[in-house]
C-alpha positions as CSV (number, residue, x, y, z in Angstrom):
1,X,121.6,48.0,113.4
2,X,125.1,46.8,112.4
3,X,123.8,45.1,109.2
4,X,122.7,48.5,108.3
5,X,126.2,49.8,108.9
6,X,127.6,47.6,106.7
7,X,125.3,47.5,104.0
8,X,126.5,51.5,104.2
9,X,129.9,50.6,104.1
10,X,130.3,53.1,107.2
11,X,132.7,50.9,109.0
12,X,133.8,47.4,108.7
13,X,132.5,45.0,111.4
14,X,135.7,44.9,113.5
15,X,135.8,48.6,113.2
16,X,132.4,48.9,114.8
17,X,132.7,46.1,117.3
18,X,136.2,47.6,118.3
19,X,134.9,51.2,118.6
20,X,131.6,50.0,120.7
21,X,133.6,47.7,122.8
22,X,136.2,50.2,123.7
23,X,133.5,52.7,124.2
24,X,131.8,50.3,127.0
25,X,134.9,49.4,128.4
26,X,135.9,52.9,128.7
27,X,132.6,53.5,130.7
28,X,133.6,50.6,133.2
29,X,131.0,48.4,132.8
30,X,132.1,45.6,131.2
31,X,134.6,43.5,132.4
32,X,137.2,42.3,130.0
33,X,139.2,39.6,132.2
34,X,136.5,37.4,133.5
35,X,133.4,37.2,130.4
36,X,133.0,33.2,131.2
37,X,131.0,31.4,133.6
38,X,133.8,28.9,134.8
39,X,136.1,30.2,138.0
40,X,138.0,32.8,136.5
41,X,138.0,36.1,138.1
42,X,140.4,38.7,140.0
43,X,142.4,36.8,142.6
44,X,143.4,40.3,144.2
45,X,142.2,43.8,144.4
46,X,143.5,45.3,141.4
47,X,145.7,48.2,141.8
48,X,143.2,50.7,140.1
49,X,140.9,49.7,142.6
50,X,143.7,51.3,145.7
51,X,145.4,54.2,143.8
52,X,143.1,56.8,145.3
53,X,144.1,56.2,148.8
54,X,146.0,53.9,151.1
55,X,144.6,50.2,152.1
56,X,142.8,51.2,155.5
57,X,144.7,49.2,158.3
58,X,143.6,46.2,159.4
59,X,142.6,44.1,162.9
60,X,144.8,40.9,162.8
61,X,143.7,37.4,164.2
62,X,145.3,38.3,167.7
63,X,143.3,41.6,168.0
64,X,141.1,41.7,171.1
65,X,137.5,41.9,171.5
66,X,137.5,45.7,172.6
67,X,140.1,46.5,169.7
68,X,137.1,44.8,167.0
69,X,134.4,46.7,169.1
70,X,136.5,50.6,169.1
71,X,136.2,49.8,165.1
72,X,132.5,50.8,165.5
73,X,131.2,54.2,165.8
74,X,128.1,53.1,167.6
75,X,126.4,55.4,170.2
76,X,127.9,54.3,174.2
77,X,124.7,55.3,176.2
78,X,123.0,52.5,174.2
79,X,123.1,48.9,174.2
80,X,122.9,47.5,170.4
81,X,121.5,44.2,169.9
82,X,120.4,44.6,166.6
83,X,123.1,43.4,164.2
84,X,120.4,40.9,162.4
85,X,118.4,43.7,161.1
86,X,121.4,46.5,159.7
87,X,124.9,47.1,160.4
88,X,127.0,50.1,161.5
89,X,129.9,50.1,159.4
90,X,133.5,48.8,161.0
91,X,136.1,51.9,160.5
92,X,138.0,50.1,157.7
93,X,134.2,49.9,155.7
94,X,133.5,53.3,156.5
95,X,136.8,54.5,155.4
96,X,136.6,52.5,152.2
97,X,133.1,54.2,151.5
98,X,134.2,57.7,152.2
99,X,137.4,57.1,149.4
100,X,135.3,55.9,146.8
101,X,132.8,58.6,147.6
102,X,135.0,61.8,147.3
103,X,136.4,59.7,144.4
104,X,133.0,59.8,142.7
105,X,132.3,63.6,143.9
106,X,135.7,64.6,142.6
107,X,135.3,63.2,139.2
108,X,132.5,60.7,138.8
109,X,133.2,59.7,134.9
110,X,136.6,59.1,134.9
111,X,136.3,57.4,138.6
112,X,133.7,54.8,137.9
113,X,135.7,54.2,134.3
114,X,138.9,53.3,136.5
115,X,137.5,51.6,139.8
116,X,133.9,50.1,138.6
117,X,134.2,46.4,137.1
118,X,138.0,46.2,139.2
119,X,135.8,47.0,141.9
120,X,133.2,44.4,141.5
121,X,135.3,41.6,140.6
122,X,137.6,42.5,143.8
123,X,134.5,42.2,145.8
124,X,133.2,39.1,144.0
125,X,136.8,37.4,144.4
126,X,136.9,38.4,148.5
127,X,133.6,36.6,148.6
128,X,134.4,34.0,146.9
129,X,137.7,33.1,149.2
130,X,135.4,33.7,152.3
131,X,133.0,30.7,151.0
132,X,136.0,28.5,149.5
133,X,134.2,28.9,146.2
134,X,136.0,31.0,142.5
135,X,134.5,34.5,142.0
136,X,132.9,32.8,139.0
137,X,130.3,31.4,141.3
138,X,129.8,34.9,143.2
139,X,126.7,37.4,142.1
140,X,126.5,40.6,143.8
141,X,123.0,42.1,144.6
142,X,121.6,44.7,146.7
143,X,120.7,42.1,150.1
144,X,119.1,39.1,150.2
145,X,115.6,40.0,148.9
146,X,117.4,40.9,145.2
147,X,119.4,37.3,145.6
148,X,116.2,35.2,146.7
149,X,114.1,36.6,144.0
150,X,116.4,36.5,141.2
151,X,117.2,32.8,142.2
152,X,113.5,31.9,142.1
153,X,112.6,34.3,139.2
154,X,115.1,32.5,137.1
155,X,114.0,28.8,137.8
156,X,111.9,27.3,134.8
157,X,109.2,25.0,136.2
158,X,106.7,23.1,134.5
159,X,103.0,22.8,135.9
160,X,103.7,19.2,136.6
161,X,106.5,20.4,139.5
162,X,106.8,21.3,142.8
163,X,108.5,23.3,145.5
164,X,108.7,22.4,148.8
165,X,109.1,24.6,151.8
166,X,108.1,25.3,155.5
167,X,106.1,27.1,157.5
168,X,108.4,28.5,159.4
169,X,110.1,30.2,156.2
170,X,110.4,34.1,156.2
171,X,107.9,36.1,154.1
172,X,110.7,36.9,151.2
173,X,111.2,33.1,150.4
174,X,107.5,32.0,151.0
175,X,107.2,35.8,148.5
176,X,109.5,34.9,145.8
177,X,108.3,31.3,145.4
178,X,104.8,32.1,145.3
179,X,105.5,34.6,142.3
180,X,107.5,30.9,140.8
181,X,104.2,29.5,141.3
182,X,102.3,31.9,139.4
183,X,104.6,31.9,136.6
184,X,105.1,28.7,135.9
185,X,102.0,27.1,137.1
186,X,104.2,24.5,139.4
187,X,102.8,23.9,143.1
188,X,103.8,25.3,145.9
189,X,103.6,23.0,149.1
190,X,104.4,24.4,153.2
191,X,105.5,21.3,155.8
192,X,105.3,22.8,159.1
193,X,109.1,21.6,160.5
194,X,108.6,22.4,164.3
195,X,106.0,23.7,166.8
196,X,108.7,24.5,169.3
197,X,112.7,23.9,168.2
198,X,113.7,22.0,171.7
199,X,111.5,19.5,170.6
200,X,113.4,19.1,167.0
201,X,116.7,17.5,166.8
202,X,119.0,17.8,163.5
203,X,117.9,14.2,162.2
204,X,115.0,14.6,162.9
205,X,114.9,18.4,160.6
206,X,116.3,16.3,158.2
207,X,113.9,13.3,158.2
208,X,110.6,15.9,157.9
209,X,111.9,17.7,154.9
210,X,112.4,14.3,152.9
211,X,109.2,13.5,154.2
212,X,107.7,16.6,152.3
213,X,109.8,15.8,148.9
214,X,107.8,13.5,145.9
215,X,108.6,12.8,142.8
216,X,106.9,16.0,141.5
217,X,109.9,17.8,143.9
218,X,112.3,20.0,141.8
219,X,112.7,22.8,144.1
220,X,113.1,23.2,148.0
221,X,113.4,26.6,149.3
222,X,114.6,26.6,152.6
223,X,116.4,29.8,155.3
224,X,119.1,28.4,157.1
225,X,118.7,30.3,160.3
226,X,115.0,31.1,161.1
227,X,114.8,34.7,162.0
228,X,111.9,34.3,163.8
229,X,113.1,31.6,166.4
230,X,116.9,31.5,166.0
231,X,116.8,28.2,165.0
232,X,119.5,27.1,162.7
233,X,118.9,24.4,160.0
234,X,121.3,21.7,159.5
235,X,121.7,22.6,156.0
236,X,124.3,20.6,155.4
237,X,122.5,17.3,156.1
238,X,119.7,18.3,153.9
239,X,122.0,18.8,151.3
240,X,123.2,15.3,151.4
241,X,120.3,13.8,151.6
242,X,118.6,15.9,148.8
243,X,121.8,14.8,146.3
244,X,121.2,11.0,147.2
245,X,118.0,11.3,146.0
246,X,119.3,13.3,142.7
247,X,121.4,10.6,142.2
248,X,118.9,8.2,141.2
249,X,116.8,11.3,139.1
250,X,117.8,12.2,135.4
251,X,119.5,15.7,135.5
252,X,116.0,17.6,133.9
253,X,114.5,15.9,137.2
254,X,117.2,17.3,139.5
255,X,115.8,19.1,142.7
256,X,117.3,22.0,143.2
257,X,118.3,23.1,146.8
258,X,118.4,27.1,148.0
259,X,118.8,28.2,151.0
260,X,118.5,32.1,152.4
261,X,121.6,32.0,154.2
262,X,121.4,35.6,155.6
263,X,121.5,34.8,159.3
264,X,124.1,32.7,159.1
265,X,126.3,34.1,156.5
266,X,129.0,36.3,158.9
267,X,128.4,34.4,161.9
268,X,129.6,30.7,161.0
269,X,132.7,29.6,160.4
270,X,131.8,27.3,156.7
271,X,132.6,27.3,153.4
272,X,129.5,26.5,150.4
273,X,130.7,23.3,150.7
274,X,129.5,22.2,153.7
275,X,126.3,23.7,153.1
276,X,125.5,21.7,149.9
277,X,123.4,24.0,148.5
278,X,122.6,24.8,144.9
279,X,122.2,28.4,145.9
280,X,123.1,30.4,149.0
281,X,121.4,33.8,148.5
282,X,122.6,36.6,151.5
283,X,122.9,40.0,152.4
284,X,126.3,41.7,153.3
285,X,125.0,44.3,155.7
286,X,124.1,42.4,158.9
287,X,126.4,40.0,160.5
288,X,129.3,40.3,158.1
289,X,129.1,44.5,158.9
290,X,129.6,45.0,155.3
291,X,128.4,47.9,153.5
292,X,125.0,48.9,153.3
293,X,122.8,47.7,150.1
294,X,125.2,45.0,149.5
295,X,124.7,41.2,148.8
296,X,125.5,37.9,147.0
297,X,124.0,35.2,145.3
298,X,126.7,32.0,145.3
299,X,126.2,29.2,142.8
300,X,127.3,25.4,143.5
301,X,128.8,23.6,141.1
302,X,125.7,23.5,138.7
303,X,126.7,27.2,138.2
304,X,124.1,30.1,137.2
305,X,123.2,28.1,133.5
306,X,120.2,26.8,135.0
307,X,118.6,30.4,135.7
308,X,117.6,33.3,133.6
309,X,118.5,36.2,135.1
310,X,116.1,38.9,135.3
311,X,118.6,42.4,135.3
312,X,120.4,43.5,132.4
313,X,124.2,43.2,133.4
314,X,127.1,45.8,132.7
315,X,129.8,43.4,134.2
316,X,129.3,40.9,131.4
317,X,130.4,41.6,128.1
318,X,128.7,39.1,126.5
319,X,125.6,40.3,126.9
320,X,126.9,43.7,125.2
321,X,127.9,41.7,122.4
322,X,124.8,39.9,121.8
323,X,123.3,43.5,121.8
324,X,125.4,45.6,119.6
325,X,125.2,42.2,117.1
326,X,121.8,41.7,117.8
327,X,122.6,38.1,117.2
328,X,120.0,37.2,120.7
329,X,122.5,35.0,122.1
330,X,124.5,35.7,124.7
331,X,125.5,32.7,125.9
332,X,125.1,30.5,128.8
333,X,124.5,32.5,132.2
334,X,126.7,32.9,134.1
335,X,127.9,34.8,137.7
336,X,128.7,37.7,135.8
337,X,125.4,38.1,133.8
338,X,123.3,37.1,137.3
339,X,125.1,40.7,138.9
340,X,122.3,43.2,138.1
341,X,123.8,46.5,136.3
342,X,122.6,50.1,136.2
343,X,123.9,52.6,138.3
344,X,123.8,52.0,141.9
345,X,125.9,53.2,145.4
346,X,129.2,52.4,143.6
347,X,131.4,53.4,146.7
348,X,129.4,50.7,149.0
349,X,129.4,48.0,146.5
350,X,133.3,48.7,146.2
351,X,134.0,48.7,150.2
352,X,132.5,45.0,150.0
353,X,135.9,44.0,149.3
354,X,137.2,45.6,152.7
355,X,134.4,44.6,154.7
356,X,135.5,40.6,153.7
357,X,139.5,41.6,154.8
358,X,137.8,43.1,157.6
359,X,136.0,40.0,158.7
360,X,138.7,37.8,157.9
361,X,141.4,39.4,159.7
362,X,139.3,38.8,162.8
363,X,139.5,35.1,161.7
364,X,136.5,33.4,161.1
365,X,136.6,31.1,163.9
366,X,137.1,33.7,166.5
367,X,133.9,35.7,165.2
368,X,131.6,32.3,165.5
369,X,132.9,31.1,168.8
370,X,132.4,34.8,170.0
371,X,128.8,34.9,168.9
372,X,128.3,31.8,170.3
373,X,130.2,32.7,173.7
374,X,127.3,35.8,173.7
375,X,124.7,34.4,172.6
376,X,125.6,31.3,175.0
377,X,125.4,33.9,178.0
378,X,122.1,35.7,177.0
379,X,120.1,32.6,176.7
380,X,121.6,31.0,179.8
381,X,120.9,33.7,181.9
382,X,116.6,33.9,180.2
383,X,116.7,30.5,180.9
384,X,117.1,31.2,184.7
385,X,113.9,34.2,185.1
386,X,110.7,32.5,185.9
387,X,108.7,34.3,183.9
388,X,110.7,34.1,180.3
389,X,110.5,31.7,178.2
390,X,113.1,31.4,175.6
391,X,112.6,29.8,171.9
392,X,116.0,29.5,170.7
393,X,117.9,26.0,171.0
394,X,120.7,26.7,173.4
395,X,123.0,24.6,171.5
396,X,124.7,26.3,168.9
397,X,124.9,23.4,167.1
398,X,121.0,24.1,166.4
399,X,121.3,28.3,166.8
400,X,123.6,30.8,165.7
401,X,123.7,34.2,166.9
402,X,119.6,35.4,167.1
403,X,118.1,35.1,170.7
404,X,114.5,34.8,170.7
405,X,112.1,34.9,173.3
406,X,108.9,35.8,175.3
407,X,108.3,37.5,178.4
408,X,105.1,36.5,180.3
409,X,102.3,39.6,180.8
410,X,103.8,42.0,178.0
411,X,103.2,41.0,174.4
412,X,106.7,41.4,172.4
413,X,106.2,44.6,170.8
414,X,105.5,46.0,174.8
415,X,108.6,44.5,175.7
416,X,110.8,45.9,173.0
417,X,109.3,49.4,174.0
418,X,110.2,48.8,177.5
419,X,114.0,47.9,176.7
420,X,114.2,50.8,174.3
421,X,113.5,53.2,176.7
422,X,116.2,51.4,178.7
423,X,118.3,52.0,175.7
424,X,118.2,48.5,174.7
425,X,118.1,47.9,170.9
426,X,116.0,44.6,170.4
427,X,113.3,44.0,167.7
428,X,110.0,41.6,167.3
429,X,109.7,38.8,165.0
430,X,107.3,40.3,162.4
431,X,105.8,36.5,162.1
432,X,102.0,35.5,163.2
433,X,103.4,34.3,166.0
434,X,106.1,37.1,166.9
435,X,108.6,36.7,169.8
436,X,111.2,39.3,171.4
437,X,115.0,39.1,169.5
438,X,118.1,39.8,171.0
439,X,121.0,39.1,169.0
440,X,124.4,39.8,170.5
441,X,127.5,40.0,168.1
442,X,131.5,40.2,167.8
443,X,130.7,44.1,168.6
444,X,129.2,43.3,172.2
445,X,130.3,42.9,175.3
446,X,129.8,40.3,178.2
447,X,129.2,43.1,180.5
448,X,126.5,44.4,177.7
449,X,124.6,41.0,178.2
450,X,124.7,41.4,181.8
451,X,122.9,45.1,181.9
452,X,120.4,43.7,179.7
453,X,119.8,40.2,182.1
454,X,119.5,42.4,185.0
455,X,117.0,44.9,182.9
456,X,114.8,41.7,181.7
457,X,114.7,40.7,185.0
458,X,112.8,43.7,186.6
459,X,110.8,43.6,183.6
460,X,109.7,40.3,184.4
């Protein structure tokens, strides 16, 4: 295309890149400050990002636990313990939403052109401080189904390798690395890590998954906290002990560690670091309370080059480059080009920004020794009725914020019936072998965890 515009002397190159560049620009699409795939990115929420309305005010680090809960619009004749499945929106999220919405009704062309990659790269850089890491290793996507299977979709295997996982992984990993499997032809192998999680202790998680790793091991795809049981993987550990044994591989033999952090992501108090993952893939709509449709996909330091991502990008403008040159390259991956493009709820992916000030003005540490102080108190008090028998660890060293269990005579799907029409939000496990889930959070009460004790109890 442009070798025929010049062949026609209808404009120079740089008149033709300049004119195409400023046109995609213009539309918002492209970023312009942050094209690499190092750190760089937008430290703050750029000012074109606020100008349509006022910064929403904010809970601070001494707020109390009714002021954090009065930030929900949740219904009071019910008791909601369902913040693993979908959030209700926080008042500063769903104030956020509502300005970039009559923005967009208002004027949608000019409002995306001033708000849409200062938008993203707010979001990706609020992130990015939440997990210690530079927005250059943050990709947003839609939840954590978009993150895993992009992260697996752009892994390039060999027939020869393998990827290792468990059996107690949810359907979307065990999903998304079967589709690997097909692809590349490399083998996919299941360890079974626990039959019951009191009887597995954090060495010895550790010890069973480098059991399950050969030398044909270039992938293992693990979930850090097991929606199905609560129990929380000591992903850390596993980290370490996947590097030592990357220390003594060449770098095309490298096994590559990801982890659907989900269920954890909003409810501990960590950075990437302590994770030692390659890639953390999670939604933003559960336990962070972050807008609806939203998620991220965070790179170690390997960084995204090791992938090919699978949506076109309008954040990058390499990738426009490489088109309107039709040179094919653009370049190495990178955070940037891993951020899937098209048009989408622009106003939700926008208020991810606010949702992360939201969060952190609570204080991180407050919101995981809250969830654990719940959580604590729910299983404590299943632990003392005959006729329950609870499958979460009670240590929270081994369990974050999901509460699962079973109630003897009435198969989980009865029992969640029976505590809706109590107006008790819980959910089953939808596993072969399903349980009941509870899962308390900084927008319950004590009190809440007390009605729905003394509920259980008749039921049981």
């Amino acid at each position: 295309m442009t070798e025929n515009l010049l062949a026609n002397d209808a404009l120079d190159r740089r008149g033709f890149m300049g004119s195409v560049g400023a046109a995609v620009l213009a539309a918002g699409v492209v970023s312009a400050c942050d094209r690499g795939d190092g750190e760089s990115g937008t430290a703050d929420a750029p000012t074109s990002n606020r100008r349509n309305g006022p910064h929403p005010p904010k809970l601070t680090g001494s707020a109390d636990w009714e002021d954090v809960r009065a930030q929900f619009d949740l219904s009071e004749d019910t008791i909601h313990m369902s913040a693993m499945l979908i959030s209700s929106h926080p008042k500063p999220v769903r104030e956020a939403i509502e300005r970039h919405r009559k923005g967009l009704d208002r004027d949608p062309v000019t409002y995306l052109e001033a708000n849409n990659s200062s938008g993203l790269n707010a979001a990706r850089s609020a992130a990015g401080n939440f997990l210690g890491v530079g927005s250059g290793r943050i990709a947003l996507t839609d939840s954590t189904t978009m993150g895993v299977g992009m992260v697996y979709n752009g892994m390039q295997l060999a027939p020869e390798d393998e990827i290792l996982s468990t059996e107690q992984d949810y359907y979307v990993t065990i999903e998304a690395i079967r589709q690997l499997s097909k692809r590349t032809g490399a083998r996919v192998r299941r360890i079974v890590l626990y039959e019951r999680t009191e009887t597995l202790s954090p060495d010895e998680a550790v010890a069973r998954i480098l059991a399950g790793i050969n030398p044909r091991t270039r992938v293992v795809a693990l979930t850090w906290v097991h929606s199905s049981t609560g129990y929380k993987l000591p992903a850390g550990a596993i980290g370490d002990a996947i590097e030592k044994i990357n220390s003594s591989r060449p770098q095309e033999r490298r096994i590559v560690f990801a982890l659907d952090g989900v269920h954890g992501f909003g409810v501990e108090d960590v950075e990437l670091s302590d994770l030692r993952c390659d890639y953390l893939m999670a939604g933003c709509h559960k336990w962070l309370f972050g807008p609806r449709g939203t998620g991220i996909i965070v790179a170690g330091e390997q960084g995204y080059a090791p992938l090919i991502p699978s949506i076109p990008s309008f954040l990058e403008s390499g990738a426009f480059t490489s088109w309107v040159t039709d040179n094919g390259d653009a370049g190495p991956n990178n955070a940037q080009r891993m951020t899937p493009g098209g048009f989408q709820a622009f106003e939700h992916k926008w208020a991810l920004l606010d949702a992360f000030e939201w969060i952190q003005s609570i204080g991180k540490s407050r919101v995981a020794a809250r969830t654990y102080e719940l959580a604590g108190q729910l299983k404590e008090g299943l632990r003392s009725i005959d006729a329950v028998t609870v499958q979460t660890p009670a240590s929270s060293r081994e369990s974050a914020g999901i509460v699962a269990f079973d109630i003897e005579g009435l198969s989980p799907n009865a029992a969640v019936a029976r505590l809706r029409e109590r107006k008790i939000i819980a959910s089953v496990a939808p596993y072969a072998i399903p349980h009941v889930r509870l899962t308390p959070s900084i927008r319950n009460t004590p009190a809440e965890i007390d009605e729905v004790l003394r509920v259980i109890r008749q039921m049981a």
